[in-house]
N, C-alpha and C positions, 0 to 999 in steps of 0.2 A: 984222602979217603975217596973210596971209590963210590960213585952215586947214579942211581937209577931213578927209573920217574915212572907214575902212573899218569895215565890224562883220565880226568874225571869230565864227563861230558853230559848234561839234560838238556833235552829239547822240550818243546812245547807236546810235540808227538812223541811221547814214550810208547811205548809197545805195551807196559806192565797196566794192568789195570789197577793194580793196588798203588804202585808207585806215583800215576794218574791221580786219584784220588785222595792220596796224602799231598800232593800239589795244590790241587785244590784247597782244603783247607789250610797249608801255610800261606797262598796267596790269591787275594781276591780277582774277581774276571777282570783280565784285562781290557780296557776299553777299544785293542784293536788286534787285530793281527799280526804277532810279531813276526818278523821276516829275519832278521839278523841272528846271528849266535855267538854267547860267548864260550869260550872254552878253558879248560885250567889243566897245567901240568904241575903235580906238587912231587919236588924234586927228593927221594926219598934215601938213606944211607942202605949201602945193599948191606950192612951188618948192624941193624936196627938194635938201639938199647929200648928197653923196659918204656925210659923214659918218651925217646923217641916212636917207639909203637903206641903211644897212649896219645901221645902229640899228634900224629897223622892221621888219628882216628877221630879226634874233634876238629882236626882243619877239613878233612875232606867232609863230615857234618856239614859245619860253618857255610864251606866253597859249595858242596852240591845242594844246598838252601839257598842261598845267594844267587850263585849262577840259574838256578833253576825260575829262581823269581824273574830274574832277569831277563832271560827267555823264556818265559808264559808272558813280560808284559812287552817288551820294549825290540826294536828294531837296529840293535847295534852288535857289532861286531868286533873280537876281540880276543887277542890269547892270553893269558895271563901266566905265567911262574911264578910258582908258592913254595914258597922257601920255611922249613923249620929254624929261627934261628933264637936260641936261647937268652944270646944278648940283648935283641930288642924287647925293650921296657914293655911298652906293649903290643902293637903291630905298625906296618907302614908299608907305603906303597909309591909308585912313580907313575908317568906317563909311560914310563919305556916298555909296561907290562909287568915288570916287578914286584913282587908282594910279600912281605915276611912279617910272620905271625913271632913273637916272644915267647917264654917260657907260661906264662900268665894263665890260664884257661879261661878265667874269665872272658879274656878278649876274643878265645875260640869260637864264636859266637856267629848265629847269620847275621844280626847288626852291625859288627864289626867287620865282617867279612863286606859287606853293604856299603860301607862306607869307606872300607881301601878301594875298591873295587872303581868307587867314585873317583877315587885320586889316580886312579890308572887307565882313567876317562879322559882328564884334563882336571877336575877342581885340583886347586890350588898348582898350579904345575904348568901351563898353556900361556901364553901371551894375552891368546884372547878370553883365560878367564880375568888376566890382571886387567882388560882394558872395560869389559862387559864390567866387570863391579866395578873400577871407578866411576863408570858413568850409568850404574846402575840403569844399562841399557838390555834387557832383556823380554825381547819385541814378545815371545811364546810364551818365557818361563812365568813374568809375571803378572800375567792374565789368568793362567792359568792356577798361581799361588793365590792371588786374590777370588777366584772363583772358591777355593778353600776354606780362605782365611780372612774374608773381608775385604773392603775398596782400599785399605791404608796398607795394605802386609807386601812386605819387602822382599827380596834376597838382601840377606846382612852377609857381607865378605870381609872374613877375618885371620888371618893366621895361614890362610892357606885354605881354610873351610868357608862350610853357608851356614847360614840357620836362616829360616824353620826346617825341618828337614834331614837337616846333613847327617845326622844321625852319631855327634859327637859325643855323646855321652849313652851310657844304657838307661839311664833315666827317660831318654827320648825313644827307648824301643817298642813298638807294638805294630800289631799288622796293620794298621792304619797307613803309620810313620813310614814305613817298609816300601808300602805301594805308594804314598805319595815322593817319596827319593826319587825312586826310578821315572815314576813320571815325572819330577819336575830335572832332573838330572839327563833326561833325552829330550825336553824342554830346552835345558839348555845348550846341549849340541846342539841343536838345531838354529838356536841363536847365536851360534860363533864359539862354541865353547873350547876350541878345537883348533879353533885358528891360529 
């Protein structure tokens, strides 16, 4: 089958004022100036079913919420392909940029979109997330979690994922939840997450 691609792209600087403004209110002020962008190609069949049109309409949702939060808060850089794929159970993601969403809608979601988006940062996937959570050495992230959460709140590393935060389940979704991922997740690049 033959396939084409749209790139879905927000910046901090839209042009749209309404667009602007719906930004706003999915994501609260960033505490800095983000500098970086991410960007997303969602790789599309040039002879779309029913099913597949309905499918590309809550990924690019999902990815321009997602991406869009991402750049209003944070300073990273990144291309991403988004893959429609019926087989995955729910969604997944890699370092290499790769990202595929399942037949599921639920999972269509900017939470879900948030939290692959993670895994094609380095969670669970990078060396230096395996060696940072052994020795739950995280000089930025977890100052920064305990400024949140208390003198005692961790990164818990499991499976491949974090908690608090990681956004592994939708029970942990809200705009809170949202803004504190991306900042503790550019946290942890910064502490070697990447390495």
């Amino acid at each position: 089958m033959r396939r084409t691609s749209t790139t879905g792209k927000l910046t901090a600087a839209l042009g749209s004022a309404a667009l602007a403004v719906t930004l706003l209110a999915i994501a609260p002020t960033p505490a800095h100036a983000a500098q970086g962008e991410i960007t997303y190609t969602l790789h599309k069949s040039s002879a779309p079913t029913a099913d597949e049109l309905d499918a590309y309409a809550h990924i690019e949702d999902a990815m321009n919420r997602a991406v869009g939060r991402w750049n209003a808060q944070a300073d990273i850089t990144k291309h991403i392909n988004v893959y429609y794929a019926p087989g995955v159970p729910t969604a997944e993601a890699n370092y290499n940029g790769d990202l595929r969403f399942g037949s599921n809608r639920s999972y269509m979601v900017e939470g879900t979109a948030l939290h692959e988006i993670s895994h094609t940062l380095g969670i669970g996937q990078t060396g230096g997330y395996y060696a940072h959570c052994d020795a739950n050495d995280w000089a930025t992230a977890t100052p920064l979690l305990r400024s949140w959460d208390g003198p005692d709140a961790r990164i818990n590393c499991g499976g491949g994922h974090i908690w608090p935060y990681g956004l592994n389940y939708s029970n942990e979704f809200s705009d809170e939840a949202f803004y504190r991922h991306v900042e503790l997740i550019e946290a942890m690049i910064a502490d070697g997450l990447q390495s």
